[in-house]
C-alpha positions in Angstrom: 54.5 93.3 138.7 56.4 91.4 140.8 56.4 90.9 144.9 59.3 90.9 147.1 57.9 89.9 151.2 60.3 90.0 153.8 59.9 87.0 156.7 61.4 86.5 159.7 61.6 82.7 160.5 57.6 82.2 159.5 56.2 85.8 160.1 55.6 87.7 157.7 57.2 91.2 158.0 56.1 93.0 155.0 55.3 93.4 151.2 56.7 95.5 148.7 55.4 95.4 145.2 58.2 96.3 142.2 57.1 98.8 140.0 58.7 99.0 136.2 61.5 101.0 136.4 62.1 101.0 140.0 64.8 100.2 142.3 64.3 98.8 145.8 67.1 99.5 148.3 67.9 97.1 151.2 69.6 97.6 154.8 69.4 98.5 158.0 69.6 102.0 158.0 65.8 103.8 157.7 65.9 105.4 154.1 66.0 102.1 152.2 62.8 100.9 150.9 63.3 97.5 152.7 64.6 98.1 155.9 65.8 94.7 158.1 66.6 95.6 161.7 69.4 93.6 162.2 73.1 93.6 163.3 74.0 91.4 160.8 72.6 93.7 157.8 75.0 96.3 156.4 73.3 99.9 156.1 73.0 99.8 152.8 72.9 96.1 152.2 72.0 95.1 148.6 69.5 96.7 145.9 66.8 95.2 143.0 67.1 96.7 139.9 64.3 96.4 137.1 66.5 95.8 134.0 64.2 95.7 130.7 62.2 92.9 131.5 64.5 91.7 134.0 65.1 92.5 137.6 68.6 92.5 139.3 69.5 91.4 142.6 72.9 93.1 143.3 75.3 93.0 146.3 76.3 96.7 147.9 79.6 95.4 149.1 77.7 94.6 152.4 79.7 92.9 155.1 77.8 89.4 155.2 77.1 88.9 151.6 73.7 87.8 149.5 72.3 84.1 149.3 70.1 82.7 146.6 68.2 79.8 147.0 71.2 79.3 149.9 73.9 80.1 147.4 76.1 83.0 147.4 76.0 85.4 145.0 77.0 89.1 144.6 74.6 89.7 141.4 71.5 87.4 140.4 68.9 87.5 137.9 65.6 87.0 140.0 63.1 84.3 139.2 59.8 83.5 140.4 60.4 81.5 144.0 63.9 82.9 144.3 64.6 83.0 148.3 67.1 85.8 148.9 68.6 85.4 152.8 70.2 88.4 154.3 71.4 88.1 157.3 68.7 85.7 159.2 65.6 87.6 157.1 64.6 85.5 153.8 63.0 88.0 151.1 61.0 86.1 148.6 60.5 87.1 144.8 57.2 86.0 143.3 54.9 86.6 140.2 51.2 87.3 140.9 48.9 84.5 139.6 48.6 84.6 135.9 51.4 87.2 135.5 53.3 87.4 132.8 56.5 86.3 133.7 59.8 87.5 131.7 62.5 85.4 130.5 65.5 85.9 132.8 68.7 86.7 131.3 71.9 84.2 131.5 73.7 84.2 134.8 77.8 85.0 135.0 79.9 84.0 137.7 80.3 86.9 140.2 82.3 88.7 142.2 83.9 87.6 145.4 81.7 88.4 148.5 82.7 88.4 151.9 80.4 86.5 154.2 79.2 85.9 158.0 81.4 83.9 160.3 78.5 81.2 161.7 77.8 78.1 161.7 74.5 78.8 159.9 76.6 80.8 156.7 79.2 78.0 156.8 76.3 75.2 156.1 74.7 77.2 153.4 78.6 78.2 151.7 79.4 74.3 151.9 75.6 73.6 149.9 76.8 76.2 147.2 80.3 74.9 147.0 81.9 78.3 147.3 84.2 77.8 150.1 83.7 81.4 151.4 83.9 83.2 148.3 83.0 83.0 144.4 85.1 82.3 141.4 87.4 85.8 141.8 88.2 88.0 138.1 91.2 89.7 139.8 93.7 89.9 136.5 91.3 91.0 134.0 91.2 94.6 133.7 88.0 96.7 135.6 86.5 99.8 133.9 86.7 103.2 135.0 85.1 106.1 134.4 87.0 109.6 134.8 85.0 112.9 135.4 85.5 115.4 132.7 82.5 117.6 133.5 79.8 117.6 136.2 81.8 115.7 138.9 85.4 115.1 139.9 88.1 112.0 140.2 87.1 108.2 139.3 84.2 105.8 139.5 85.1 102.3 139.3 82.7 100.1 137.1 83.2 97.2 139.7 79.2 96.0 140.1 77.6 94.0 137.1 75.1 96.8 136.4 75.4 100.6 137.3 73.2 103.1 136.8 72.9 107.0 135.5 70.0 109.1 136.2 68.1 112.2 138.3 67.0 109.1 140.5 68.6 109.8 144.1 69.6 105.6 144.3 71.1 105.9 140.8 75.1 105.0 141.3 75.7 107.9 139.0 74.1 111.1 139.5 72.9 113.3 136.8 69.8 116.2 137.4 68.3 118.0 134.5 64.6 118.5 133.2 65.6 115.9 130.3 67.4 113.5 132.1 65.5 110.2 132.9 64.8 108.8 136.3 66.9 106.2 134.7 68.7 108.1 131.6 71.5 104.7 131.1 73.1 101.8 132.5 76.5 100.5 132.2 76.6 96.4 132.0 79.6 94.4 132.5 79.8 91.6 129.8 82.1 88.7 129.5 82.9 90.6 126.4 83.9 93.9 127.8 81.1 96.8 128.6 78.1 98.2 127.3 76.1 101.5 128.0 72.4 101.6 127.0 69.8 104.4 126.7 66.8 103.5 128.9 64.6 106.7 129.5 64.3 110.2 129.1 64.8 113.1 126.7 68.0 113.4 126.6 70.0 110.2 125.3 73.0 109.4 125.8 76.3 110.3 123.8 79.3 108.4 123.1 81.8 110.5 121.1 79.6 113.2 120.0 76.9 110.4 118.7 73.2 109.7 119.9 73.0 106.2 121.9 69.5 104.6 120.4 70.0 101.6 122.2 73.2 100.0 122.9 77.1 100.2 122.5 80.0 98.7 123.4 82.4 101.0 124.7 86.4 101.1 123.6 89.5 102.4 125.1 89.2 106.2 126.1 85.2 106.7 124.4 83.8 110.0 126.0 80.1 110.0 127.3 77.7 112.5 127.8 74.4 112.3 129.5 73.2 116.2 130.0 76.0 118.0 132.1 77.9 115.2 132.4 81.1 113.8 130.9 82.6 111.0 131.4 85.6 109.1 129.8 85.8 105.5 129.9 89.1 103.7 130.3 90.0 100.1 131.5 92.8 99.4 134.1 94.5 95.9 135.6 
C-alpha cells in the first residue's frame, strides 16, 4: 500500500498509509484524515481516491488550488515520488520498498483552478506554464444528474471522478445493507461519461439492467443504486 507523509519545510509531520479502497480527505478543518493547520488550506481542501489499481489526487474546489511536482493541477493520477504542495505543506506519495507498483492511468487536461496570490505560487504557475489557471472546457456540455428517488434537485458531474456509496466521504450518498462502501463511480472521459460497479451486493442499474463492469451513459439513461434514482442528462 502506498504512503502519503505530510512535511513542513524538512519536519516531518505525519504518515498516513492508503488502504485499498479508501479515500483520504485533506483540509484544515479536524474531521479530514489529513488535517494541515494552515490559513492558506481550504476546509475541505482536496481528497485521494483509490481507483482500481490507481489512486486519484482530486481538487475540492479549494481556494488556493493543488500542485504536482510544482505544477497545477485539479485531478492527478499519483505516482511513486509525486510531491503534492498545499498551501506551504508538501505531502509526498511513495511505494514501500519492493512494492508492487501499478501502472498509472493517462493524464487529461484539467479543470481551471483558482490559485494563491504570492510570490511563491506565481514562481511555481510560471514553472508549469499555466499562467494562473489550466486549459479551461467551458463550451462543452457538463453532466448532471437529476434526483428521481432518494434525494432532491441536481448534482453536477463537474470533478473527473465522483463517487456513490454508504461511505460518509462518498460525493453521493447512498445507505443500505447491500450497498458498498464504494457501490460506483462516475468518470469523466474525453469521450463522454462512464459509471462502473466497484463493490457491494447490490450493483448498479442503468435502465432496468445490471452494471457488471462499465457503461457509458447516453442522453436521459436512469440509474439505480438501492433507493436511489438518478437520471443522467448533459447541459452547455
Amino acid at each position: 500500500m502506498p504512503t502519503i507523509t505530510l512535511k513542513f519545510k524538512n519536519n516531518t509531520i505525519g504518515t498516513y498509509d492508503l488502504q485499498s479502497g479508501q479515500t483520504l480527505t485533506i483540509g484544515r478543518l479536524d474531521d479530514n484524515d489529513i488535517v494541515i493547520e494552515n490559513l492558506a488550506v481550504s476546509g475541505r481542501h482536496a481528497k485521494i481516491d483509490t481507483v482500481g489499481e490507481g489512486y486519484l489526487l482530486t481538487d475540492l474546489q479549494s481556494k488556493n488550488g493543488c500542485f504536482v511536482n510544482e505544477k497545477l493541477v485539479a485531478s492527478h493520477w499519483l505516482n511513486h515520488g509525486d510531491k503534492v504542495s498545499i498551501g506551504k505543506h508538501i505531502l509526498k506519495f511513495t511505494f514501500k520498498e519492493g512494492e508492487v507498483r501499478p501502472p498509472a492511468p493517462s493524464v487529461d487536461q484539467r479543470d481551471q483552478t483558482m490559485v494563491m496570490d504570492t510570490g511563491h505560487y506565481r514562481d511555481m504557475l510560471s514553472k508549469s506554464g499555466a499562467d494562473g489557471r489550466l486549459s479551461s472546457e467551458s463550451g462543452k456540455p457538463v453532466g448532471v444528474l437529476s434526483y428521481l428517488a432518494g434525494g432532491e434537485g441536481e448534482f453536477e458531474l463537474a470533478r473527473k471522478l465522483v463517487k456513490i456509496g454508504k461511505d460518509p466521504n462518498s460525493d453521493i450518498h447512498v445507505s443500505g445493507l447491500t450497498i458498498g462502501h464504494t457501490t460506483a463511480t462516475i468518470s469523466k472521459r474525453p469521450n463522454g461519461y462512464v459509471l462502473s460497479y466497484v463493490a457491494g451486493l447490490s450493483k448498479p442499474k442503468v435502465n432496468g439492467k445490471a452494471v457488471k463492469q462499465s457503461v457509458a451513459l447516453n442522453e436521459f439513461d436512469v440509474i439505480e443504486i438501492g433507493s436511489l434514482k438518478l437520471q443522467f442528462f448533459t447541459k452547455e
